[in-house]
Backbone as a printed PyTorch tensor [residue, N CA C, xyz], in Angstrom:
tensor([[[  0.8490,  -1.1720,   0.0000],
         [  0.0000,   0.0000,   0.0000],
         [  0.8880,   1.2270,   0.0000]],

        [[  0.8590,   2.0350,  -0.7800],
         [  1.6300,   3.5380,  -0.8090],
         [  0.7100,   4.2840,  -0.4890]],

        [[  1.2160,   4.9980,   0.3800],
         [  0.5820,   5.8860,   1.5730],
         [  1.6210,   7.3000,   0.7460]],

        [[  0.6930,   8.4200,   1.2100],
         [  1.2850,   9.9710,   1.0090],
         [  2.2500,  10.0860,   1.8300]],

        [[  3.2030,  10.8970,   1.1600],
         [  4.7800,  11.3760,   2.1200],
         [  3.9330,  11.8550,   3.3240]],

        [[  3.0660,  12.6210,   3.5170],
         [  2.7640,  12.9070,   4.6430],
         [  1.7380,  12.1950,   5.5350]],

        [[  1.0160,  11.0350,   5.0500],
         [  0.8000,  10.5040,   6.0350],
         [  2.0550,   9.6130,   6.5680]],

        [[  3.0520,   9.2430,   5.5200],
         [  4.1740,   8.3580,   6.2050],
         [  4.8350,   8.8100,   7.3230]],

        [[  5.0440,  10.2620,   7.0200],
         [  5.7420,  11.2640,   7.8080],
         [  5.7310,  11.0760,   9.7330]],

        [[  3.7280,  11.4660,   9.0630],
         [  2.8140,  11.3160,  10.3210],
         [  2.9850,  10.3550,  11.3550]],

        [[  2.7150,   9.3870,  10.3910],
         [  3.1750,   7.8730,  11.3750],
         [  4.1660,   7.3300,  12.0150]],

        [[  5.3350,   7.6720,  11.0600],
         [  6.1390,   7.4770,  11.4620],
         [  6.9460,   8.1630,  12.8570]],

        [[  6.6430,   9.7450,  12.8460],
         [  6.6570,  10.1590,  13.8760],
         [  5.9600,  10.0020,  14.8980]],

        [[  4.5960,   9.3740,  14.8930],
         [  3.8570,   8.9520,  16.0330],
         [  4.0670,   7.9430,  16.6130]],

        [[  4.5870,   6.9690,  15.9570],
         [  4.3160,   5.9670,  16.4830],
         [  6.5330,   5.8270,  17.1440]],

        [[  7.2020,   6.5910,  16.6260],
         [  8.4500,   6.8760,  17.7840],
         [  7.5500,   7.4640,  18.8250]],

        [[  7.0720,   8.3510,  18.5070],
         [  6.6660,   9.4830,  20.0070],
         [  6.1410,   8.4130,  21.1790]],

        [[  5.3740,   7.5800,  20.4150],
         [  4.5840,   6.3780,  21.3000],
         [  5.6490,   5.4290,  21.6350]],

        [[  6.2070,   5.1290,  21.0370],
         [  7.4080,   4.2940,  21.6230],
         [  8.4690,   4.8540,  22.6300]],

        [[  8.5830,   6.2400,  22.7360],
         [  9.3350,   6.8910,  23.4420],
         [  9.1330,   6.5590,  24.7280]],

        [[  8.4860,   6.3050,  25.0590],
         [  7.4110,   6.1340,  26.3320],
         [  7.7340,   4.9540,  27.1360]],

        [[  8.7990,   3.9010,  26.5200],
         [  8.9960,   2.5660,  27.1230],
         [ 10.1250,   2.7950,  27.4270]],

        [[ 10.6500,   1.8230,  28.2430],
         [ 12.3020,   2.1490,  28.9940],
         [ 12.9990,   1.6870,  28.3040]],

        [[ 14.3020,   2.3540,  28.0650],
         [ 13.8270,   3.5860,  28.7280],
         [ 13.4270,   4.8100,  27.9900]],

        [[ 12.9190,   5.5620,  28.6610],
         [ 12.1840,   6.5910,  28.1870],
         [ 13.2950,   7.5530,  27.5190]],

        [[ 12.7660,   7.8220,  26.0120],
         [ 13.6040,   8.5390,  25.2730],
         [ 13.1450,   9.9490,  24.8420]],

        [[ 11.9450,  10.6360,  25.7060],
         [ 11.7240,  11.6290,  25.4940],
         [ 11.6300,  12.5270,  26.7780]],

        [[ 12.8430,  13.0420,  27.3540],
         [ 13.0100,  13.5190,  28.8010],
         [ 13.4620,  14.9140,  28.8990]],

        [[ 13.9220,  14.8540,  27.6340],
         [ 14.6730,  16.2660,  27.2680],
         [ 14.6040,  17.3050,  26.6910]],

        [[ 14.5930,  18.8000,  26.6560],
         [ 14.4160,  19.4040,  25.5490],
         [ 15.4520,  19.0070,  24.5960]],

        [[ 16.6240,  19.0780,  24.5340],
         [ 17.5400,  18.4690,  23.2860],
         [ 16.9440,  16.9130,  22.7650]],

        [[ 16.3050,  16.2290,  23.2750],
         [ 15.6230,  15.2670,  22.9740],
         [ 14.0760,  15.9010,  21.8810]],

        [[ 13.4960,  16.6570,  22.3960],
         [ 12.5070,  17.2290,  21.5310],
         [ 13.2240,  17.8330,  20.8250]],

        [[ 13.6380,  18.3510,  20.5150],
         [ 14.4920,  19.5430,  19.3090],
         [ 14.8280,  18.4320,  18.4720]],

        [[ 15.7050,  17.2770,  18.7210],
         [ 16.4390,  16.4780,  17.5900],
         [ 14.7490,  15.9310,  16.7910]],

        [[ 13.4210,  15.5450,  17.8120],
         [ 12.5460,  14.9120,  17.0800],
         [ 11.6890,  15.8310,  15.9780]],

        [[ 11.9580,  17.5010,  17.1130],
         [ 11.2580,  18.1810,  15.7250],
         [ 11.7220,  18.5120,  14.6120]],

        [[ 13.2370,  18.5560,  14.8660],
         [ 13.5280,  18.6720,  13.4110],
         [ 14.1070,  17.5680,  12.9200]],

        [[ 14.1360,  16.2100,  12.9200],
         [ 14.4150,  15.0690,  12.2100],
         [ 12.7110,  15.3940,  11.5870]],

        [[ 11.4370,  15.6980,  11.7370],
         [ 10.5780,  15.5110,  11.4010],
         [  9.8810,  16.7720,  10.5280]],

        [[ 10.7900,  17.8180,  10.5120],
         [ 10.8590,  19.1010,   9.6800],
         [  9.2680,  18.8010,  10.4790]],

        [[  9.1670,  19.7880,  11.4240],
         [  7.2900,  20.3110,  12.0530],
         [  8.2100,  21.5330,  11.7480]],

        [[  6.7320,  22.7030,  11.4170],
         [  6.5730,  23.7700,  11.2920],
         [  6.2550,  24.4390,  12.7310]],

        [[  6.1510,  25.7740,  12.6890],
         [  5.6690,  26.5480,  13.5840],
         [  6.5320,  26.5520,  14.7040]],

        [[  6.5900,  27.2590,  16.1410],
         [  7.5670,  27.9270,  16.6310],
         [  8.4270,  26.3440,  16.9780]],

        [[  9.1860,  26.9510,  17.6300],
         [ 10.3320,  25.7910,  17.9190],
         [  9.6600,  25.5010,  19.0380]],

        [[  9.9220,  24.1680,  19.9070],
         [  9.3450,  23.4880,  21.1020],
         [  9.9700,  23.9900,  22.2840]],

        [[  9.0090,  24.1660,  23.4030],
         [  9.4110,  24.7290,  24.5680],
         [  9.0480,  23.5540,  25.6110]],

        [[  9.3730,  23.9080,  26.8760],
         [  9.2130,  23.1310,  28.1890],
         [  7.9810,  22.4350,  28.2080]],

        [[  6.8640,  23.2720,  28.0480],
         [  5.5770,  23.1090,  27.8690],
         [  5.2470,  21.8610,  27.0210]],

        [[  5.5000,  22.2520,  25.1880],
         [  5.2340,  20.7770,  24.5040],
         [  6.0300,  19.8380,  24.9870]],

        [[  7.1630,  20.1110,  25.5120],
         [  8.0950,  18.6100,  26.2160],
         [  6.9390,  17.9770,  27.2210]],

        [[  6.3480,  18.4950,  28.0810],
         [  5.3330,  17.9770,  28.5600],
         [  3.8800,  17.5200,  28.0380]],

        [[  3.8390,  18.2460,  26.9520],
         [  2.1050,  17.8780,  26.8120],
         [  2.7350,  16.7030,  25.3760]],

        [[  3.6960,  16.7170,  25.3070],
         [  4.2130,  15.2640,  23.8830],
         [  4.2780,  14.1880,  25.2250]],

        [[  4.9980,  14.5150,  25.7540],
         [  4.6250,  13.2300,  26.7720],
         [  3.7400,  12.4950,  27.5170]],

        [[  2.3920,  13.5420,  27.7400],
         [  1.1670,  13.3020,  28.3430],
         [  0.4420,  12.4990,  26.9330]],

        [[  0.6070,  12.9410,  25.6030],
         [ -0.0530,  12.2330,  24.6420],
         [ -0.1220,  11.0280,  23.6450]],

        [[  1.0050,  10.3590,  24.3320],
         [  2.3760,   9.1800,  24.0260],
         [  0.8680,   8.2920,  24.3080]],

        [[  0.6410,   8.0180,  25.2160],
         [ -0.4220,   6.6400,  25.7070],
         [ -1.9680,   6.7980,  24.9930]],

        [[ -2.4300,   8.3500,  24.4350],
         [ -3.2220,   8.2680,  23.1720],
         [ -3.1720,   7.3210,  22.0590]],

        [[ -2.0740,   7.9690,  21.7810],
         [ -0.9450,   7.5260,  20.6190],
         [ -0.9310,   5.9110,  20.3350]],

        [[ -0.6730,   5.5890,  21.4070],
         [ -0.3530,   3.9060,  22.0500],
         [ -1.5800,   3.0050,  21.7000]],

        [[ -2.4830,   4.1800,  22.2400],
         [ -4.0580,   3.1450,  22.4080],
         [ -4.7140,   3.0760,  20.5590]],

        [[ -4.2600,   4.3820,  20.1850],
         [ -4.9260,   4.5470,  18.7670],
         [ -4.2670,   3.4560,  17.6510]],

        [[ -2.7490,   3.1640,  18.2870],
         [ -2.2890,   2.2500,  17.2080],
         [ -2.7310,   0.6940,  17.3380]],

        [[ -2.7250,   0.2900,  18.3530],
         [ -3.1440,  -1.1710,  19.0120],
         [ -4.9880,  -1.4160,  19.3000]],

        [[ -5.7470,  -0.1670,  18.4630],
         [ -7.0570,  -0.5250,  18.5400],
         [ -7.3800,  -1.3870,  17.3440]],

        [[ -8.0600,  -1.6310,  17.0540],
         [ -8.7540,  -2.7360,  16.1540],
         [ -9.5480,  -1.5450,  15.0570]],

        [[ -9.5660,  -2.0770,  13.5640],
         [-10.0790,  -0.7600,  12.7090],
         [-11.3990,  -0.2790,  13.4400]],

        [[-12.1900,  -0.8410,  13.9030],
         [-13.3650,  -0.1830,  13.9600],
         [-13.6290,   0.4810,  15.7340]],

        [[-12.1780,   0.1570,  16.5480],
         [-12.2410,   0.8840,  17.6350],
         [-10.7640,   2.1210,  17.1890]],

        [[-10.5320,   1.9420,  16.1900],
         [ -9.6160,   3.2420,  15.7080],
         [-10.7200,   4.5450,  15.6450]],

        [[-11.9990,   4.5030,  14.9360],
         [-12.5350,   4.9750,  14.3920],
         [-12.9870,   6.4780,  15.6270]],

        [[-13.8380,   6.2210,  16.6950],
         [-14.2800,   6.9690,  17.4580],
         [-12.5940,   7.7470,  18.1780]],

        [[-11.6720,   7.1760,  17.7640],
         [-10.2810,   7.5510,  18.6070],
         [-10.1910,   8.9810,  17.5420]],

        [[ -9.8390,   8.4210,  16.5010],
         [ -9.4220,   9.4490,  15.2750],
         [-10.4580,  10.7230,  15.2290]],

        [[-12.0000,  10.1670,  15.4410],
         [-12.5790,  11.3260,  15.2530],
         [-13.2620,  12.2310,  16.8740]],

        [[-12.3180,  11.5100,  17.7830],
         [-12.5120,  12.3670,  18.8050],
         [-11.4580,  13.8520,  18.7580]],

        [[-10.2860,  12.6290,  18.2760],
         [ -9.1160,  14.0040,  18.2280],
         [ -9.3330,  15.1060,  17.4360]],

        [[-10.0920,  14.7220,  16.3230],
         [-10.2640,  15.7960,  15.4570],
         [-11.2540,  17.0110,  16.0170]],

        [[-12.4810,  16.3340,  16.5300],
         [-13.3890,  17.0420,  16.5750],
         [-12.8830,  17.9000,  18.0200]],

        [[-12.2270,  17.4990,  19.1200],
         [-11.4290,  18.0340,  20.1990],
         [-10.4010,  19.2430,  19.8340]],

        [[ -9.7170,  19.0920,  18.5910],
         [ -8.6670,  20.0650,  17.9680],
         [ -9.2160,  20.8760,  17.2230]],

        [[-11.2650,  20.4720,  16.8850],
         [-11.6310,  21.5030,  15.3090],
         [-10.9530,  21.9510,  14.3100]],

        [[-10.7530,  20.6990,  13.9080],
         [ -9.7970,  20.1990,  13.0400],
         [-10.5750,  20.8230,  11.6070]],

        [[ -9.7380,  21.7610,  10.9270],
         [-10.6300,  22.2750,   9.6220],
         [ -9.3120,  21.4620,   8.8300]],

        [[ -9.4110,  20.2870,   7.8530],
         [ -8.7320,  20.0490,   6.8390],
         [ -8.2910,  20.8890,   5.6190]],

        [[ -7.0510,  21.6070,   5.1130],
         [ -6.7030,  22.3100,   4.3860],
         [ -5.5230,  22.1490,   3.8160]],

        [[ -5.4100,  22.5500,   2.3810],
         [ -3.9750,  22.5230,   1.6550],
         [ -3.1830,  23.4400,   1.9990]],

        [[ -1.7310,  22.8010,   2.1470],
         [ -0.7300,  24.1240,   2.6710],
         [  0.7090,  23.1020,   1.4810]],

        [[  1.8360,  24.3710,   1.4230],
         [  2.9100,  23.8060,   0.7570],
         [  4.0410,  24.8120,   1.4600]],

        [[  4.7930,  23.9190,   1.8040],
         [  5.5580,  24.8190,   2.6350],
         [  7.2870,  24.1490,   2.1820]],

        [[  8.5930,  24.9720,   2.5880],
         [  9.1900,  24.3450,   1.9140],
         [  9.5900,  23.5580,   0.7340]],

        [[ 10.4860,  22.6280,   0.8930],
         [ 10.7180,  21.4890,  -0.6330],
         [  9.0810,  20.6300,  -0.2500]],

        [[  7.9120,  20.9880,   0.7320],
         [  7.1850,  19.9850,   0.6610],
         [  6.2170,  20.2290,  -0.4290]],

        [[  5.6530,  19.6340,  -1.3230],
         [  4.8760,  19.7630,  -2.2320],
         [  2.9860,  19.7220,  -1.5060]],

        [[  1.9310,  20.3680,  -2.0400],
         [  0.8290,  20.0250,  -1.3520],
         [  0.6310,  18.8170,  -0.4030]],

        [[  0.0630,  19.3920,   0.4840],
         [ -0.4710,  18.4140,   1.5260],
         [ -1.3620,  18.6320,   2.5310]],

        [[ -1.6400,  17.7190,   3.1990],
         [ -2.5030,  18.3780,   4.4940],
         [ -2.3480,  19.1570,   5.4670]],

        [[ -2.6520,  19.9000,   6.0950],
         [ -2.7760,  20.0620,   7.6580],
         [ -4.3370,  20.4260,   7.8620]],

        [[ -4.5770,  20.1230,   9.0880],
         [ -5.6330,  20.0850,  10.2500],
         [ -6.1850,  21.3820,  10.8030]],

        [[ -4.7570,  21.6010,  11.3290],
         [ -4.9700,  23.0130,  12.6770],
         [ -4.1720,  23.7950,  11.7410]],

        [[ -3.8600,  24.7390,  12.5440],
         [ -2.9500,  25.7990,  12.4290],
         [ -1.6300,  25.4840,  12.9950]],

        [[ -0.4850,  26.4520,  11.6800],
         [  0.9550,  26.0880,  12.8150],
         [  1.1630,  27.0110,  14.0900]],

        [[  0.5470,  27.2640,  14.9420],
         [  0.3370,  27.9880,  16.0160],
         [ -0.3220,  27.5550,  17.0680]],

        [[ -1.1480,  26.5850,  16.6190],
         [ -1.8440,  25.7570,  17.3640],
         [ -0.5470,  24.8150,  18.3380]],

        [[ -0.6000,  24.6270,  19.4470],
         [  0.3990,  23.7030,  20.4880],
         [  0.6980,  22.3890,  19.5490]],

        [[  2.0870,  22.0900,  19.9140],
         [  2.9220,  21.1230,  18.8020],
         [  1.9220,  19.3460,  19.3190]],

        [[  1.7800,  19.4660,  20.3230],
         [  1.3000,  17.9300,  21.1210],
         [ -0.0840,  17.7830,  19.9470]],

        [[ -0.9390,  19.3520,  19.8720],
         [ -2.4890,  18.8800,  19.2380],
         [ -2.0440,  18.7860,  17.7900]],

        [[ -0.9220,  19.5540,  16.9410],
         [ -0.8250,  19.1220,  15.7390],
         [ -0.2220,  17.4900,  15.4650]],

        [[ -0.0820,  17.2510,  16.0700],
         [  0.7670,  15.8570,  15.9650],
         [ -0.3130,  14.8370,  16.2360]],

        [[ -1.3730,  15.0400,  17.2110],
         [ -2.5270,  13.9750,  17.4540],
         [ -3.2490,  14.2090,  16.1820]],

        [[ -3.5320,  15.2750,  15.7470],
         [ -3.9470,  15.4700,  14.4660],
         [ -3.4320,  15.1850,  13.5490]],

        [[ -2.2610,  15.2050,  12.9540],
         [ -1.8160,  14.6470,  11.4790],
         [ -1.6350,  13.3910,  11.8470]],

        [[ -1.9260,  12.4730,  13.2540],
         [ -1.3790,  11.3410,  13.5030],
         [ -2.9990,  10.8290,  12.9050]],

        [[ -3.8910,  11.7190,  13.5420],
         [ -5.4280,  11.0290,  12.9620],
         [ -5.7870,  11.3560,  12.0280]],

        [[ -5.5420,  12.1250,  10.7580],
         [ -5.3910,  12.3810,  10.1010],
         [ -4.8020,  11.4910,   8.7190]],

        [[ -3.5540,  10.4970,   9.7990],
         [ -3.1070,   9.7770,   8.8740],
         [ -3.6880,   7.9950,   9.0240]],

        [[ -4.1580,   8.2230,  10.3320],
         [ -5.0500,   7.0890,  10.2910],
         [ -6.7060,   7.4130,   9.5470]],

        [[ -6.8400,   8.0560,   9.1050],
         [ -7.9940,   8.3500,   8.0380],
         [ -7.5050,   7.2940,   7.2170]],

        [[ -6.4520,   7.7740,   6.7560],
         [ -6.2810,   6.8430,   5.1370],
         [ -5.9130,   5.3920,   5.6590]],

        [[ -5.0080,   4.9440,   7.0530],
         [ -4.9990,   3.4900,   7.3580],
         [ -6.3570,   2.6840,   7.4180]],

        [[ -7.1740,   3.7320,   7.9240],
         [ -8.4660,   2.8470,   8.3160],
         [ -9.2190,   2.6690,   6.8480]],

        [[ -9.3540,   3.8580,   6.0010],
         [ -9.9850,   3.8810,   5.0570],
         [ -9.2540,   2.5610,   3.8380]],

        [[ -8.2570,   2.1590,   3.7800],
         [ -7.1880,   1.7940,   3.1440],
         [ -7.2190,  -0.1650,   4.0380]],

        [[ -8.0390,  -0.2700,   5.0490],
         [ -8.1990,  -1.3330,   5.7070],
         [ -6.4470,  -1.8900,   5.8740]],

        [[ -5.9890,  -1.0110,   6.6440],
         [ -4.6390,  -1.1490,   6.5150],
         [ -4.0460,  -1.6950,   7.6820]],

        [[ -4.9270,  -1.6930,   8.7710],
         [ -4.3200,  -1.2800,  10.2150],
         [ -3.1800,  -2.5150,  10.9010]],

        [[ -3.0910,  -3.6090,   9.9180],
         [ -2.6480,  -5.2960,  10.1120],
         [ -1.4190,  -4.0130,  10.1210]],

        [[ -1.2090,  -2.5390,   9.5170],
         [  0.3540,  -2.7930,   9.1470],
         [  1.0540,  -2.4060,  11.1370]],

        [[  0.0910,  -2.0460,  11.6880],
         [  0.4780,  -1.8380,  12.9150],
         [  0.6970,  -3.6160,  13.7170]],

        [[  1.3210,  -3.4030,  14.8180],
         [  1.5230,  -4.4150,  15.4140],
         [  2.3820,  -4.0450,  16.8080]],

        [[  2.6300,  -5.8280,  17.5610],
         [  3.4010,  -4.5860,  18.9180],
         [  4.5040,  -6.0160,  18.3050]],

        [[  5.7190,  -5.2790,  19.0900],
         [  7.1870,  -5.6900,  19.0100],
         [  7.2100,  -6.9940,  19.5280]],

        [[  7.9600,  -8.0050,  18.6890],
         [  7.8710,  -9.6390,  19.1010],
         [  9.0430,  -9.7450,  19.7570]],

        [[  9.5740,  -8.7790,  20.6960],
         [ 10.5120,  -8.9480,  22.1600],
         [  9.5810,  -9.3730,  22.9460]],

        [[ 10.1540, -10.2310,  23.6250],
         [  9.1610, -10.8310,  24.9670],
         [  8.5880,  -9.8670,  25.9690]],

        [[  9.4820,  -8.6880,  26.1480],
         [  9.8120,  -8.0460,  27.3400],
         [  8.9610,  -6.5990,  26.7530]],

        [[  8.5560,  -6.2670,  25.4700],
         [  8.4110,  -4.9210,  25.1560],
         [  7.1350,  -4.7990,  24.3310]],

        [[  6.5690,  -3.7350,  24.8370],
         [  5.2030,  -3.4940,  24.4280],
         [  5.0780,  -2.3520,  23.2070]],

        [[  5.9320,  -2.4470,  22.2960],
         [  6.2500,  -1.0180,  21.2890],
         [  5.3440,  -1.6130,  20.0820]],

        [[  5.0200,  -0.2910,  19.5500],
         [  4.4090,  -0.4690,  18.0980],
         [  5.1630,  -0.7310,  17.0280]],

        [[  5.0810,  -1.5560,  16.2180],
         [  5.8010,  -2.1540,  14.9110],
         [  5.0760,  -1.5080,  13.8770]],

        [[  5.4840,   0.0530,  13.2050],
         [  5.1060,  -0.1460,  12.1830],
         [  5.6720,  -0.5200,  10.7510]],

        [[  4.6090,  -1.4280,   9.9320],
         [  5.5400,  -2.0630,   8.9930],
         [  5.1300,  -1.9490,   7.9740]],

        [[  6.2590,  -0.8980,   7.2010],
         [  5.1510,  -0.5970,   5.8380],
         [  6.2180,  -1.0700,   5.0920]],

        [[  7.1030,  -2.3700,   4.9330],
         [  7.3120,  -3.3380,   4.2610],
         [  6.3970,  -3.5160,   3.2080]],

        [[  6.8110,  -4.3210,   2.0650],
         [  6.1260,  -5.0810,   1.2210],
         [  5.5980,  -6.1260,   1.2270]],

        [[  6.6560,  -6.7030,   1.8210],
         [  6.1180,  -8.3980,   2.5670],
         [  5.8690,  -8.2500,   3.8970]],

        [[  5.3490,  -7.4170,   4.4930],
         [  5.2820,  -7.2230,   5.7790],
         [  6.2570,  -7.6220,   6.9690]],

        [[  7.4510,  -7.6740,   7.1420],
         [  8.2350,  -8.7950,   7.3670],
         [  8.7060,  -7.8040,   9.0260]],

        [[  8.4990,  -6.7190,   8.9980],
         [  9.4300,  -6.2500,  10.2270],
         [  8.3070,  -6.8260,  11.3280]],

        [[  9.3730,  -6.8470,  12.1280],
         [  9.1620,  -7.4950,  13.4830],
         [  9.4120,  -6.7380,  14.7630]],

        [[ 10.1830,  -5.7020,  15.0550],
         [ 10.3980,  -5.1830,  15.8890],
         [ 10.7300,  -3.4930,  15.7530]],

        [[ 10.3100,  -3.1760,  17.1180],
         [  9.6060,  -1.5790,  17.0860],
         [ 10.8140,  -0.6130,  16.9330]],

        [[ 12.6110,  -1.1950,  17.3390],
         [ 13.4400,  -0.3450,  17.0540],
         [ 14.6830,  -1.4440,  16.4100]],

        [[ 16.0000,  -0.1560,  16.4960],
         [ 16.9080,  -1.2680,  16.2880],
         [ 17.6900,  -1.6860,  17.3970]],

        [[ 17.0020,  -0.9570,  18.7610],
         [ 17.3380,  -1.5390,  20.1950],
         [ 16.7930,  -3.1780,  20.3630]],

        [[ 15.8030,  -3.1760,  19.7940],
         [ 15.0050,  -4.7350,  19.8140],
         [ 15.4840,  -5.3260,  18.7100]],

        [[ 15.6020,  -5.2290,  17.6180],
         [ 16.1500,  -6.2060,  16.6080],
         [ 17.2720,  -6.7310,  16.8660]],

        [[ 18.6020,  -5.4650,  17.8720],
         [ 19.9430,  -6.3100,  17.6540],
         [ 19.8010,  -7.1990,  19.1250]],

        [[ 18.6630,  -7.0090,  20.0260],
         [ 18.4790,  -7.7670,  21.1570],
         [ 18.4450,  -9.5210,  21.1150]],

        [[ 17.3060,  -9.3060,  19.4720],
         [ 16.6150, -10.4370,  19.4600],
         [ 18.1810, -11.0510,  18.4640]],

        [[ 18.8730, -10.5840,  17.8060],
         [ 19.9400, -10.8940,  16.9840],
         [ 20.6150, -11.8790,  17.9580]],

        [[ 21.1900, -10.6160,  18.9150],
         [ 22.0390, -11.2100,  20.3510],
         [ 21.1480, -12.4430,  20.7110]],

        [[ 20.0040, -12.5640,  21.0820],
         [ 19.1900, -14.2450,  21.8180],
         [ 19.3710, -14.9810,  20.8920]],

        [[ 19.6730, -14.7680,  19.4130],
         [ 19.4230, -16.1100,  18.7190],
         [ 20.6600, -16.3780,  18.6260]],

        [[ 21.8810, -15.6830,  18.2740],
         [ 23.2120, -15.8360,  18.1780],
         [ 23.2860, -16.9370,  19.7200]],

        [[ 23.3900, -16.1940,  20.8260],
         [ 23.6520, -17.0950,  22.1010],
         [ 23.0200, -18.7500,  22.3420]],

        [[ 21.6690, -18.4590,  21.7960],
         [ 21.0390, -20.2210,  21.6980],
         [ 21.4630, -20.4960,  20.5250]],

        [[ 22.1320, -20.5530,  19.6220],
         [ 22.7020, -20.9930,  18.3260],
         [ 24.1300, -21.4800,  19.3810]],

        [[ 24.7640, -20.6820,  19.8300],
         [ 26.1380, -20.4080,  20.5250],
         [ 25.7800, -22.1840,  21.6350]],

        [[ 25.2560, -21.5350,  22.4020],
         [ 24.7950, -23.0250,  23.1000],
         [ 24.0930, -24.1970,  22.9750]],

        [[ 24.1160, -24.4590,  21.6140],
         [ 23.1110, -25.6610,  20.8450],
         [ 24.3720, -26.4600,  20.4730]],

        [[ 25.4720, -25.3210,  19.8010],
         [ 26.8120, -25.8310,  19.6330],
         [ 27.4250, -26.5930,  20.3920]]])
């Protein structure tokens, strides 16, 4: 399924933000927010103390919206919207070519982000897509897998968990020997 640069964008940044949230916790910092807003080119003022807090209060939204089932996605996505009065509109900003936004870039960084995050689950749900979510096949970790693979094949939510699970199979390979 090919999804718009900006819903990829979307997701992709949401569903780190939501993962941030597990230990350990990788969103504690303002230099921690600064590297995520601009690895993610967001518009509008730069992040203060404030969104460091309200991105962190909205991590377990985030969490619940990815691990719902399509038809309990549905009332999630359109609570946020209708909570943010969310007017859908074309904007082009930068090298970005047309696209969406929701709110305004003035609007607090935490509500634009629940918004282009529901926003971009419009098109997952609409797109009967939501299999591409999943949680991380570490024993120990509850992270979202998103996998917009072809063959669907990823398995784990970072590359903290992939070289984990690398390391367990190497060691029972190591001791089978």
């Amino acid at each position: 399924m090919a999804f718009a640069h900006d819903t990829l964008e979307a997701l992709e940044s949401a569903v780190l933000l939501s993962n941030s949230e597990l230990e350990p916790d990788t969103l504690t910092t303002m230099d921690e927010l600064v590297d995520f807003f601009d690895h993610f080119k967001y518009t509008g003022d730069r992040p203060t103390a404030t969104d460091l807090d309200e991105l962190r209060a909205i991590r377990t939204t985030l969490h619940r919206l990815f691990t719902a089932t399509r038809d309990g996605a549905v009332p999630l996505v359109n609570k946020i919207l209708s909570d943010a009065g969310a007017v859908p509109r074309l904007v082009r900003h930068g090298k970005v070519d047309w696209h969406i936004h929701a709110v305004s870039d003035d609007r607090p960084l935490a509500e634009r982000i629940l918004v282009e995050s529901a926003m971009a689950m419009i098109d997952v749900i609409r797109a009967d897509e939501m299999s591409r979510f999943d949680r991380c096949e570490m024993e120990d970790c509850d992270g979202i897998v998103l996998d917009l693979s072809r063959n669907r094949s990823r398995k784990y939510c970072s590359t903290t968990c992939t070289n984990r699970a690398a390391v367990t199979a190497y060691r029972a390979r190591q001791a089978d020997e």
